[in-house]
C-alpha positions as CSV (number, residue, x, y, z in Angstrom):
1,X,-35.3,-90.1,56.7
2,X,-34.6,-91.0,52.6
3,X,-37.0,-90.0,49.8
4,X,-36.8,-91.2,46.5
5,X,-38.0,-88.5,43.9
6,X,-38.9,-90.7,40.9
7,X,-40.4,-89.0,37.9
8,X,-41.3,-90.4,34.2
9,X,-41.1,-87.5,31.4
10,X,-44.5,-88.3,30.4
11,X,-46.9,-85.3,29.4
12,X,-45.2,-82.9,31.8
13,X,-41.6,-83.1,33.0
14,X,-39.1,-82.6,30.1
15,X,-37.1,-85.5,31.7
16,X,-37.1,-89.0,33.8
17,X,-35.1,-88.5,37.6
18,X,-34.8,-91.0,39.8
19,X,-32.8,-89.4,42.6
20,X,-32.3,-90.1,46.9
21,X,-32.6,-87.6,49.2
22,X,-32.1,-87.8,53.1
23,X,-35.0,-85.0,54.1
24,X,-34.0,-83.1,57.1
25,X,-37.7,-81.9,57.7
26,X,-40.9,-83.2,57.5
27,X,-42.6,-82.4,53.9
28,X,-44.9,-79.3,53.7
29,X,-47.3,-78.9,51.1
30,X,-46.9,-75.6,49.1
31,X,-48.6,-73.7,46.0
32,X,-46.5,-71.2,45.5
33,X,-42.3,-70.9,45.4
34,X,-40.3,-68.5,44.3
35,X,-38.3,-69.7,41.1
36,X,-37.1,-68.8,37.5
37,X,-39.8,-68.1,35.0
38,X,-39.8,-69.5,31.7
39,X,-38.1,-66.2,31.1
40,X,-35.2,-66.6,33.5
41,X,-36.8,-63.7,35.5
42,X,-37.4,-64.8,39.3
43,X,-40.9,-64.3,40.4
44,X,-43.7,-65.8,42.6
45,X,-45.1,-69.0,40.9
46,X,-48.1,-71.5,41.3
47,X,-46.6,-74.5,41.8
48,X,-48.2,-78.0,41.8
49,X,-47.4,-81.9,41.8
50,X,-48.6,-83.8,38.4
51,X,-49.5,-87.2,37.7
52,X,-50.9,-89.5,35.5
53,X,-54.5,-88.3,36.8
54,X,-53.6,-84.9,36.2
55,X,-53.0,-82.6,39.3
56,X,-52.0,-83.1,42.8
57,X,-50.3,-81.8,45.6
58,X,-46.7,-80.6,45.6
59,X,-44.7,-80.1,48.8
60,X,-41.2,-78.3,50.1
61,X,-38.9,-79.8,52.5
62,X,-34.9,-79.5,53.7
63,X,-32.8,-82.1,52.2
64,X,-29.3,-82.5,51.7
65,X,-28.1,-82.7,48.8
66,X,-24.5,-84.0,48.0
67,X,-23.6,-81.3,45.6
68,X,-25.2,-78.5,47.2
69,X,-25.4,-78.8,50.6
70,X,-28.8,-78.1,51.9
71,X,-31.5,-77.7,49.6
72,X,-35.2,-76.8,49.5
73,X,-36.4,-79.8,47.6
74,X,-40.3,-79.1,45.5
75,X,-41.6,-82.0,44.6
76,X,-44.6,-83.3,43.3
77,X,-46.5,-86.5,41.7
78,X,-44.7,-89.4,39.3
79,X,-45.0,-86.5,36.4
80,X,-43.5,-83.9,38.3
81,X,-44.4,-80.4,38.8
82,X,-46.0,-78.0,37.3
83,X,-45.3,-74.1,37.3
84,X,-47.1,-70.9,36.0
85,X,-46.3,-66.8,37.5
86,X,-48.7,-66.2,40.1
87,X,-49.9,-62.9,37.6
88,X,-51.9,-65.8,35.3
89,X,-54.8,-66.8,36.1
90,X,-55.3,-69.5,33.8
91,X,-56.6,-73.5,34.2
92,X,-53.7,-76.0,35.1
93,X,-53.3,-77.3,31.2
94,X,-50.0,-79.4,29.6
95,X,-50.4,-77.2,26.4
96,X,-50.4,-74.2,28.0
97,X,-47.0,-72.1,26.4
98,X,-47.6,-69.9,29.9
99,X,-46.8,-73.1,31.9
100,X,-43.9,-75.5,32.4
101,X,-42.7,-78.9,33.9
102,X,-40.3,-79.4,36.0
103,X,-38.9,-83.4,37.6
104,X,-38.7,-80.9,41.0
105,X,-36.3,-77.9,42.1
106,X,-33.5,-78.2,44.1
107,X,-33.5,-74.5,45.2
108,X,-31.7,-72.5,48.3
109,X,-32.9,-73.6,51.8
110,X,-34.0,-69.8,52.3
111,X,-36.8,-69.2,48.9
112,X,-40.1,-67.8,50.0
113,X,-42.9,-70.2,49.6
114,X,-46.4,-70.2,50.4
């Protein structure tokens, strides 16, 4: 099965993707991933899809990737996802400096989600 990952860099994502992937699972629907903070430091992170209406669900499934191999692909709404440490216990907010967008992750098929 294919899945287009399409993203504007609108309010959220710092850029547009339009990307194919051939998922090797069926989606899962996540809030929290292991990943880089905005720090470089990896830790556990809140993790949801964006939109246009503001937030939404954001899932985790095996795809391949032609670069990579298999990947764990996080994806989220036409906006992206959004990302804060799990420590912070803040609102979901677009000009919080705590928080960060992301088009998705293409991450190893092994990170610890939730």
């Amino acid at each position: 099965m294919y899945y287009e990952v399409e993203v504007v860099s609108d309010g959220n994502s710092p850029m547009d993707l339009n990307r194919v992937f051939s998922l090797l699972s069926d989606p899962e629907p996540i809030t929290q991933i292991i990943t880089s903070d905005l720090r470089g430091e990896d830790c556990w992170c809140d993790v949801v899809g964006w939109s246009e209406s503001g937030q939404c669900q954001a899932y985790a499934v095996e795809a391949e990737d032609s670069g990579e191999g298999v990947i764990l692909l996080v994806y989220g709404g036409t906006w992206g996802i959004r990302l804060r440490p799990s420590t912070l216990q803040t609102d979901w907010d677009l000009e919080s400096t705590q928080q960060w967008g992301e088009p998705c992750l293409m991450l190893g098929r092994d990170t610890p989600k939730n």
